[in-house]
KOLTI-281275 format. One record per atom (N, C-alpha, C, O): residue in three letters; x, y, z. Coordinates in steps of 0.1 Angstrom, whole numbers, padded with zeros to 4 digits, always signed. Example, Ala and Ser with C-alpha at 12.3 -4.5 7.8 and 13.67 -1.06 7.14 Angstrom:
ALA+0132-0057+0078
ALA+0123-0045+0078
ALA+0132-0033+0078
ALA+0142-0033+0085
SER+0128-0022+0071
SER+0137-0011+0071
SER+0129+0000+0079
SER+0134+0011+0080
END
This chain:
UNK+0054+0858-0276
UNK+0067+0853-0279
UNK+0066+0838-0280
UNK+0064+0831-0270
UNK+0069+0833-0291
UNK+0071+0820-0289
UNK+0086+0813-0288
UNK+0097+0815-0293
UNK+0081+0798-0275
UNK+0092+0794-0270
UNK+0091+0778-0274
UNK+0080+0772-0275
UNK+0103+0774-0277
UNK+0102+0763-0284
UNK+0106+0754-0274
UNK+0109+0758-0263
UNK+0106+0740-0278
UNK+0108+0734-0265
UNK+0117+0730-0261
UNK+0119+0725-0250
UNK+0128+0733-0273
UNK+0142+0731-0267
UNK+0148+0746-0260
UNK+0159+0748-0254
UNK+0140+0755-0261
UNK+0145+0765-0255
UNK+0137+0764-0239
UNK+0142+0769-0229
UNK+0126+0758-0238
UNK+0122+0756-0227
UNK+0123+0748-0220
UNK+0116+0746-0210
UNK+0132+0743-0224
UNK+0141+0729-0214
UNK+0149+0741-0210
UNK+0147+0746-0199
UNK+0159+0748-0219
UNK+0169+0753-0216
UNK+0166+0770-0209
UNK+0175+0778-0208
UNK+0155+0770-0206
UNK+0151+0781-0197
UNK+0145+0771-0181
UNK+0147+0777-0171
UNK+0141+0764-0182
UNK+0138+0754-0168
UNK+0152+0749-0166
UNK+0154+0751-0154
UNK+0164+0743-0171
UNK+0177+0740-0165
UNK+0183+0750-0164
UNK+0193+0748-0157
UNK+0182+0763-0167
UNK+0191+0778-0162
UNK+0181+0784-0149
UNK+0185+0788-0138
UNK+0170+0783-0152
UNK+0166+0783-0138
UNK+0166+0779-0126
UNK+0167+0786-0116
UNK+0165+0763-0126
UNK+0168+0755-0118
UNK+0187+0755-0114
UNK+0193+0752-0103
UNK+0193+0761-0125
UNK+0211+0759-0121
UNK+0208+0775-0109
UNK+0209+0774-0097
UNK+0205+0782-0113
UNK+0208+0797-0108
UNK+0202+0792-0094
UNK+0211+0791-0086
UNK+0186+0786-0087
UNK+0181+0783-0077
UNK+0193+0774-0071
UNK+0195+0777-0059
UNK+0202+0764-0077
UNK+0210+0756-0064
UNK+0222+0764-0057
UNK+0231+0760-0049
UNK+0219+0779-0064
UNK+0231+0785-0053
UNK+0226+0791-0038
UNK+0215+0797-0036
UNK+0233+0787-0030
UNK+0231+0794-0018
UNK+0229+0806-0016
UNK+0237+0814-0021
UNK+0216+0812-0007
UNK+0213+0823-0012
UNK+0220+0834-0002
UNK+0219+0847-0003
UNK+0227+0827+0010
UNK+0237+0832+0019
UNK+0247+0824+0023
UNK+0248+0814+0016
UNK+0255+0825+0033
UNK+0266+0819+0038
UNK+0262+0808+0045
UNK+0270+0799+0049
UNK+0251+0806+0048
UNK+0244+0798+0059
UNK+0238+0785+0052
UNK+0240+0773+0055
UNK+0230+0791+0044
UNK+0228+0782+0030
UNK+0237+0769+0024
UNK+0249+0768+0024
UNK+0231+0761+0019
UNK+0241+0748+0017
UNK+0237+0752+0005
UNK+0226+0757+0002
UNK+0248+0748-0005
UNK+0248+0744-0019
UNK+0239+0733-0025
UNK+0240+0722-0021
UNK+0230+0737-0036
UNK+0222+0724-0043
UNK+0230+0715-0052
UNK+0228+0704-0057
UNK+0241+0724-0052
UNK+0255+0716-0061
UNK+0266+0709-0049
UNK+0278+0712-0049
UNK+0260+0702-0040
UNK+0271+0702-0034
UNK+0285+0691-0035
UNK+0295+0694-0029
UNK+0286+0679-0043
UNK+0293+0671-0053
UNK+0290+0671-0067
UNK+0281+0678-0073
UNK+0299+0660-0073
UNK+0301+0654-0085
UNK+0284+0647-0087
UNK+0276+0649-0096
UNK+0282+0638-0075
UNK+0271+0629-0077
UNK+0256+0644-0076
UNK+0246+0640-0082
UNK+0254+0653-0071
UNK+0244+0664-0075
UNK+0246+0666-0087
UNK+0237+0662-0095
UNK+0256+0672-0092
UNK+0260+0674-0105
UNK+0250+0665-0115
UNK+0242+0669-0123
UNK+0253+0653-0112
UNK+0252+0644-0124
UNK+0232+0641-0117
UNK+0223+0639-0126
UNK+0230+0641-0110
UNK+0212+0641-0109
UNK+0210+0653-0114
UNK+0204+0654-0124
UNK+0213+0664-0109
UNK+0210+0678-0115
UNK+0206+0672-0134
UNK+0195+0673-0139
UNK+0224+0666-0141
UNK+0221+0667-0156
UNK+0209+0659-0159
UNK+0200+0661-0167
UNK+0209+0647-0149
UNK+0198+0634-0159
UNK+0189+0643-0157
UNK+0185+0648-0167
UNK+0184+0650-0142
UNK+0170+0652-0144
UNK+0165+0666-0154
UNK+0154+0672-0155
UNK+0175+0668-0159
UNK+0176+0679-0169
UNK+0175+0673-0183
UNK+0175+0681-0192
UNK+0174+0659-0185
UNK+0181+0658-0195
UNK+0191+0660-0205
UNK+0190+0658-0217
UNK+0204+0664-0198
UNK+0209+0672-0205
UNK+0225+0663-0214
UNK+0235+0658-0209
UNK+0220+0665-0228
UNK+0223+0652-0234
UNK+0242+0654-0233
UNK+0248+0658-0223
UNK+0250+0649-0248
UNK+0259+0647-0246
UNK+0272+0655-0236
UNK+0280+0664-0237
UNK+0270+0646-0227
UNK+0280+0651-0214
UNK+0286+0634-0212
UNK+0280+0623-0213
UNK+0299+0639-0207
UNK+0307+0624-0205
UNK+0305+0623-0190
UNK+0294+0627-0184
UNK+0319+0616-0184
UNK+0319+0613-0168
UNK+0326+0631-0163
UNK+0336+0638-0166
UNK+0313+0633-0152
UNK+0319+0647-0146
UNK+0327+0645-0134
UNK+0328+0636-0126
UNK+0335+0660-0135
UNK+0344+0654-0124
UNK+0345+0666-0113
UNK+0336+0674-0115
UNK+0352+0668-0103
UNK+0353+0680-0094
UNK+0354+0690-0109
UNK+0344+0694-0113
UNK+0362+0691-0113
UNK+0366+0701-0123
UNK+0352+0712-0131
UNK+0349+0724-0131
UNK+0345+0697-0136
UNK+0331+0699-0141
UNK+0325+0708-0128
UNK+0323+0720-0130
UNK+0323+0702-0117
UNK+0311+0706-0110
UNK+0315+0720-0105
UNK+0306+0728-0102
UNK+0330+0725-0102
UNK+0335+0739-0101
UNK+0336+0748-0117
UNK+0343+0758-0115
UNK+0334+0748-0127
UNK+0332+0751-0139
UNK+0315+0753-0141
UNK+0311+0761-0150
UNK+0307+0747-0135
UNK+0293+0746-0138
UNK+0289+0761-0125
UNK+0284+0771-0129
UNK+0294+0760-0110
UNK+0293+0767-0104
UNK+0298+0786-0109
UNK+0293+0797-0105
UNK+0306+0783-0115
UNK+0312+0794-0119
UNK+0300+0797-0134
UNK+0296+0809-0134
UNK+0297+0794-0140
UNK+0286+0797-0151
UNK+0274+0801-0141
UNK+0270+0812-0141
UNK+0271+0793-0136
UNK+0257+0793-0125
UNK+0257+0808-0121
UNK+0247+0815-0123
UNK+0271+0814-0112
UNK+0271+0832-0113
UNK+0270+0839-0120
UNK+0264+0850-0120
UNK+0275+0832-0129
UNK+0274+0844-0146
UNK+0258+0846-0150
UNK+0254+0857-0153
UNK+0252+0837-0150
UNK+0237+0835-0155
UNK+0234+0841-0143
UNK+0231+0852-0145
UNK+0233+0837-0129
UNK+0225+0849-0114
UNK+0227+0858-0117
UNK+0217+0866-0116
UNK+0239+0864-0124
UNK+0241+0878-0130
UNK+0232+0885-0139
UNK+0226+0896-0138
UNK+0232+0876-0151
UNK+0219+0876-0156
UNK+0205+0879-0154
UNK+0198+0886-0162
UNK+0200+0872-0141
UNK+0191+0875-0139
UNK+0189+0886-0126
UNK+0178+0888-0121
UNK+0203+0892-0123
UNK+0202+0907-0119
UNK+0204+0919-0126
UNK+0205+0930-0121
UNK+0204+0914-0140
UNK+0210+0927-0151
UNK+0202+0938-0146
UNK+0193+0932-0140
UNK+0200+0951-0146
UNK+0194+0960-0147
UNK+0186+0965-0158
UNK+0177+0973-0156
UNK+0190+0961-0170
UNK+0184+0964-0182
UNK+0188+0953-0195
UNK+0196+0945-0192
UNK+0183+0952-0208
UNK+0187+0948-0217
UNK+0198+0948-0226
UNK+0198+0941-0236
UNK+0208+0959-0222
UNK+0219+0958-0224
UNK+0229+0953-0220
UNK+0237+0949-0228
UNK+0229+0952-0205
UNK+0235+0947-0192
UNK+0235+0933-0198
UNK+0245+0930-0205
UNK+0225+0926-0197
UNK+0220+0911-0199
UNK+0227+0911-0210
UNK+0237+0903-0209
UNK+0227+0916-0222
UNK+0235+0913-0235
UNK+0247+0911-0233
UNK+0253+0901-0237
UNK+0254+0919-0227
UNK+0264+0920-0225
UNK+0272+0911-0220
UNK+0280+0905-0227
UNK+0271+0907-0208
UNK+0269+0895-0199
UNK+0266+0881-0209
UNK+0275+0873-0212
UNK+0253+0880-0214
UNK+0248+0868-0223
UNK+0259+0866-0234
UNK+0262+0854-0238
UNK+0265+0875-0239
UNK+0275+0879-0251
UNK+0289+0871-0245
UNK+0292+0859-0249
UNK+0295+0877-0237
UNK+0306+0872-0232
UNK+0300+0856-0228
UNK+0304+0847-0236
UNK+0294+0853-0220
UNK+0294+0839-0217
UNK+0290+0833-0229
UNK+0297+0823-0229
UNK+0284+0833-0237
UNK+0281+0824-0252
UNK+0296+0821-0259
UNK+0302+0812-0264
UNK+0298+0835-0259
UNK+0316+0835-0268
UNK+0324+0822-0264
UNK+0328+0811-0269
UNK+0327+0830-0246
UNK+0337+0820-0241
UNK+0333+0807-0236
UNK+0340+0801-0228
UNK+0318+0800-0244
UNK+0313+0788-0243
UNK+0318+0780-0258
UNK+0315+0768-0260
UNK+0327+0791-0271
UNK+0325+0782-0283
UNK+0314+0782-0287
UNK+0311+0770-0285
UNK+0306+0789-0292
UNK+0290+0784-0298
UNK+0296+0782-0311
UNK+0303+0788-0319
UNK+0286+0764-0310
UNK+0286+0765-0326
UNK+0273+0757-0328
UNK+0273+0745-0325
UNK+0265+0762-0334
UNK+0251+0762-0339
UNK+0252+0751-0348
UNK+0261+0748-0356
UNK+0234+0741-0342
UNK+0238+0730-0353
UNK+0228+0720-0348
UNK+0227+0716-0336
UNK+0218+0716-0364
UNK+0207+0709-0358
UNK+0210+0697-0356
UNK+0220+0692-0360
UNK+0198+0690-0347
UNK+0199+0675-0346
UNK+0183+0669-0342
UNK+0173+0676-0339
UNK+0186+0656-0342
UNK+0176+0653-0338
UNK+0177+0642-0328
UNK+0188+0636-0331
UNK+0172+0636-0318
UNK+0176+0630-0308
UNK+0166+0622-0295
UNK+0154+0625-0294
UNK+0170+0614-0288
UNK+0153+0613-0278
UNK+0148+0615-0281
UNK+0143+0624-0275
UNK+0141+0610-0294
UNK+0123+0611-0296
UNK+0120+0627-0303
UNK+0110+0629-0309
UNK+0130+0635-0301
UNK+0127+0656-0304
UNK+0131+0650-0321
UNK+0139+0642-0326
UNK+0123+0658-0324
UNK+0124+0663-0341
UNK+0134+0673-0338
UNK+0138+0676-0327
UNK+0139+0680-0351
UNK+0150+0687-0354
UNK+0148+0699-0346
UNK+0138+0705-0346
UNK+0160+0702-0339
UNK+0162+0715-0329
UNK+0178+0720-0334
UNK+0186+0717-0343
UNK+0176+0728-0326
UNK+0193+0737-0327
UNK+0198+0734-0314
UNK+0191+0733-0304
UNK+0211+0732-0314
UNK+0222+0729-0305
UNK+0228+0739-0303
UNK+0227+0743-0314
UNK+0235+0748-0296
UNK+0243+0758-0298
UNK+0260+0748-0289
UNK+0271+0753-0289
UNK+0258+0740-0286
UNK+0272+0738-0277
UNK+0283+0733-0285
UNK+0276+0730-0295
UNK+0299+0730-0289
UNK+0302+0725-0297
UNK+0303+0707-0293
UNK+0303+0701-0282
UNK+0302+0703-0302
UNK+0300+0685-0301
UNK+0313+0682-0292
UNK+0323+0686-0296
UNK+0314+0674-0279
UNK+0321+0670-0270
UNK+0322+0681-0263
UNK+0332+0678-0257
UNK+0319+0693-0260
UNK+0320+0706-0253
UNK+0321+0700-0236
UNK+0321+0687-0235
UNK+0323+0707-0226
UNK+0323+0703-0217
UNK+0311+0709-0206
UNK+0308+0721-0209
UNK+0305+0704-0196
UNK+0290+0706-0195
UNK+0290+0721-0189
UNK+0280+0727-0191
UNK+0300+0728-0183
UNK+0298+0740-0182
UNK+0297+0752-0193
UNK+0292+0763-0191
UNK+0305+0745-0210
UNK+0302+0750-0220
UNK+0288+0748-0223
UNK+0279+0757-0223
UNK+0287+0736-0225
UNK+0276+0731-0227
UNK+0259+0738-0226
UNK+0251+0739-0235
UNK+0257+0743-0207
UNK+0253+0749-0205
UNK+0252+0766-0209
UNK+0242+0772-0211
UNK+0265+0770-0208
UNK+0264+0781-0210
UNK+0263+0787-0224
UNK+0261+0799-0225
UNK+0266+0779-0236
UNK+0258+0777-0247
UNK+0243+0776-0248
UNK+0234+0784-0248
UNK+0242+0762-0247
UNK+0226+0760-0246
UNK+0213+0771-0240
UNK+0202+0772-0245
UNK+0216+0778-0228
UNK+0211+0784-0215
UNK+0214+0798-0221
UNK+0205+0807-0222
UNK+0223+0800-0225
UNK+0229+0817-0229
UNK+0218+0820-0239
UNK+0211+0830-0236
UNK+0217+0814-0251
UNK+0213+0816-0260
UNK+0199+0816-0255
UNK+0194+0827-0257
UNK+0191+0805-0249
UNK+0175+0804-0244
UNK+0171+0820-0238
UNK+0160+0825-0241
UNK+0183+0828-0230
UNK+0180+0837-0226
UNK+0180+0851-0232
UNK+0175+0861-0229
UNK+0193+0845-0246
UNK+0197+0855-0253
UNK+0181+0858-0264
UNK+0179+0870-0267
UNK+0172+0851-0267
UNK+0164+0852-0272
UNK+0151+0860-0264
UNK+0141+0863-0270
UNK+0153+0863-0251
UNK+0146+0870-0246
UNK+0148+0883-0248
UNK+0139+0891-0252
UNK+0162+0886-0245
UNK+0168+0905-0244
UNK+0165+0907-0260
UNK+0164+0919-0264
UNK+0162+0897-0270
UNK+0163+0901-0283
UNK+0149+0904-0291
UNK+0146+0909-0302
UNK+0139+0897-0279
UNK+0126+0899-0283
UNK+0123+0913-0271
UNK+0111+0914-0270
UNK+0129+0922-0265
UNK+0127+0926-0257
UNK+0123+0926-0244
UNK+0125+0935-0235
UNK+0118+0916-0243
UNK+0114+0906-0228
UNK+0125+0904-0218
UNK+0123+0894-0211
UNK+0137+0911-0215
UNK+0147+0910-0205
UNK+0141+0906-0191
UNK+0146+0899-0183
UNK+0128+0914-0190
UNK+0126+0920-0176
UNK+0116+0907-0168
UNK+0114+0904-0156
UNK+0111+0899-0183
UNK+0105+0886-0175
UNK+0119+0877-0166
UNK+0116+0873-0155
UNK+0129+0876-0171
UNK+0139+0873-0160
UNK+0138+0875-0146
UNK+0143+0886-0142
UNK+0136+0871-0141
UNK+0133+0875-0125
UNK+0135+0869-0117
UNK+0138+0857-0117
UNK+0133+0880-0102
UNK+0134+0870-0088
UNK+0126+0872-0079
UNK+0123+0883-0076
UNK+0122+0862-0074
UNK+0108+0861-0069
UNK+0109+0875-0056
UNK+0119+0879-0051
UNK+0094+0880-0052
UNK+0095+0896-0047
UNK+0095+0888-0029
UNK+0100+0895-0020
UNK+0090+0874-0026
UNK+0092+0875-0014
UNK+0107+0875-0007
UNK+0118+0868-0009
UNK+0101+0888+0007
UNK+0113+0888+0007
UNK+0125+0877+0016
UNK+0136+0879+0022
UNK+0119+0869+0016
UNK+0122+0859+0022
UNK+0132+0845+0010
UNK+0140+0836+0014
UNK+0129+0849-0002
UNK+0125+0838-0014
UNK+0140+0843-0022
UNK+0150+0838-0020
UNK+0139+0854-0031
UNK+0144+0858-0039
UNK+0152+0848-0053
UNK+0162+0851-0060
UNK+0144+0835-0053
UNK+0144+0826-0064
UNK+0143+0831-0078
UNK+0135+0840-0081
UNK+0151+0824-0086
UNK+0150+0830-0098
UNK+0137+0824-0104
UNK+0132+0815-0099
UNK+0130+0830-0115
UNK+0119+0824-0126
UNK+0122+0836-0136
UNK+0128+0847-0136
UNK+0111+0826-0147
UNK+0111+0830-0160
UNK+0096+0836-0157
UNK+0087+0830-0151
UNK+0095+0848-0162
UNK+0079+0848-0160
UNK+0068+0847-0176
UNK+0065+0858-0182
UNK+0065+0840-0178
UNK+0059+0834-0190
UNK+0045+0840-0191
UNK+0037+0840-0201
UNK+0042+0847-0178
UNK+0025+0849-0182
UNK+0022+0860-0192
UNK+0029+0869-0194
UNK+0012+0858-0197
UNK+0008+0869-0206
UNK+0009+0883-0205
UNK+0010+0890-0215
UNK+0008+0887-0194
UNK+0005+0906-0196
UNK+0024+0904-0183
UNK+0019+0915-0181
UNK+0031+0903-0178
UNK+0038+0900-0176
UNK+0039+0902-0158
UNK+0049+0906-0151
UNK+0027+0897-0154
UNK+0028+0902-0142
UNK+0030+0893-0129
UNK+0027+0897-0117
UNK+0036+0877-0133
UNK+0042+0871-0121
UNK+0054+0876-0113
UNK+0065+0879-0119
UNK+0051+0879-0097
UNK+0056+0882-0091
UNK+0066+0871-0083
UNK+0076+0877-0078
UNK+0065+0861-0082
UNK+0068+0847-0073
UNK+0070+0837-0080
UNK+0062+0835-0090
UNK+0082+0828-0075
UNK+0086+0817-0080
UNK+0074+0808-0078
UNK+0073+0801-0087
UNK+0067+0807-0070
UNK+0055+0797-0070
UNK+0047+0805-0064
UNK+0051+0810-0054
UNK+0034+0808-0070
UNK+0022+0815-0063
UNK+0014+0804-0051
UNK+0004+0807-0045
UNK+0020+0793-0050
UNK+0012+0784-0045
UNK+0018+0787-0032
UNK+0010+0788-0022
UNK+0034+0790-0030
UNK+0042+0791-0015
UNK+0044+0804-0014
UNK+0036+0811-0008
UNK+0055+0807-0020
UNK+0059+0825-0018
UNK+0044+0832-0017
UNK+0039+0837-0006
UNK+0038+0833-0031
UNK+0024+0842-0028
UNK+0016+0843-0020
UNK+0013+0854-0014
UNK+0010+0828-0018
UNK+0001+0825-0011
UNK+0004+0828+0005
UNK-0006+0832+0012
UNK+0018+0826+0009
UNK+0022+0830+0023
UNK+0024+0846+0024
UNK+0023+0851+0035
UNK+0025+0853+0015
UNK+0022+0864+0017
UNK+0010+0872+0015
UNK+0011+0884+0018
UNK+0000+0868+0010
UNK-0014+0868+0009
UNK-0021+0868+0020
UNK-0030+0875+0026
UNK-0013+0857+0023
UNK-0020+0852+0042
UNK-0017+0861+0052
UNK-0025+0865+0061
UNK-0001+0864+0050
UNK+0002+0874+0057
UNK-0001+0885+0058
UNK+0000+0888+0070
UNK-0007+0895+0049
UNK-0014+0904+0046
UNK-0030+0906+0050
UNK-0037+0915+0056
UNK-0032+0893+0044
UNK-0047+0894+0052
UNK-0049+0894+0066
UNK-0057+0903+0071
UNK-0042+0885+0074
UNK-0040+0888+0087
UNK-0039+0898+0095
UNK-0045+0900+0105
UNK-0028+0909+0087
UNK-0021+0916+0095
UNK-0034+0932+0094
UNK-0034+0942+0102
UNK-0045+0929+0079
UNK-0056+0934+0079
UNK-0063+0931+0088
UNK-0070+0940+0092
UNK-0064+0921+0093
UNK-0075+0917+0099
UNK-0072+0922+0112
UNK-0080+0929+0119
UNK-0059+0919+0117
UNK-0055+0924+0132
UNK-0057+0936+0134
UNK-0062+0940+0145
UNK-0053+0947+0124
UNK-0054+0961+0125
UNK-0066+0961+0124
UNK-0069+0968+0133
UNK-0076+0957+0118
UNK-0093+0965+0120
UNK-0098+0960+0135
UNK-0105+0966+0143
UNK-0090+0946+0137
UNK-0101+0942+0151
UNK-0094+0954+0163
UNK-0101+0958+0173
UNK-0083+0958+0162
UNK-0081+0965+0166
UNK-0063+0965+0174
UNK-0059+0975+0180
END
């Protein structure tokens, strides 16, 4: 499947939006003001957006579920479905440009949109291009069960299990081997 790189910004900021939710009651929010909000956009890059406000950052939150939903669809229609409605009621309207340094891409947001459109344009479509290549199911959340972070799983035969094999995996690797090791010594 090829991913371009404006779709791969826009699969790394729907990932990273879906990760700042609290993954229980106990959990603090990664959105928790206006001023997250707005480090969230720079370090996303995420271009024409004005001054955000409470409004923005409860509008961004509310998409943020729509997409977690997303990435609990059950199947490729589910996700369509879901992907369908939120693109609609974002206004898509398709449209190249060129910008920062990027040669000509597609925009899907409408020009002055507001950043929860914004997103849910841009992000909808990144993911709508998956359920359409058949790939729904790389959508995922990581298996530890401790983790349950969202990722994109990009590997070739499609078999990333974990948002990072470096933490999640590797801690349960360890765990495993241990708990081998204890059971043989006895």
């Amino acid at each position: 499947m090829l991913i371009t790189h404006d779709t791969r910004c826009a699969l790394d900021t729907v990932v990273d939006l879906v990760n700042t939710a609290p993954e229980d009651d106990a959990a603090t929010d990664g959105l928790p003001d206006v001023a997250a909000l707005a480090d969230f956009t720079d370090g996303h890059a995420v271009s024409d957006i004005g001054t955000l406000s409470e409004s923005d950052l409860s509008a961004v939150r509310e998409v943020r579920g729509r997409f977690a939903g997303i990435f609990a669809a059950p199947d490729g229609r589910a996700a369509a479905e879901m992907i369908n409605e939120l693109v609609a009621a974002a206004g898509t309207t398709p449209r190249l440009t060129n910008h920062d340094g990027y040669d000509w891409h597609v925009h899907y947001f409408a020009p002055g949109a507001s950043l929860a459109d914004h997103l849910a344009a841009d992000c909808g479509m990144a993911l709508a291009f998956f359920v359409v290549a058949g790939e729904q199911e790389r959508l995922r959340r990581c298996e530890a069960p401790d983790c349950r972070r969202a990722f994109v799983d990009l590997s070739r035969n499609r078999s990333r299990r974990y948002c990072d094999s470096r933490t999640c995996g590797n801690r349960l690797h360890v765990a495993a081997y241990r708990a081998r090791r204890k059971e043989a010594a006895g």
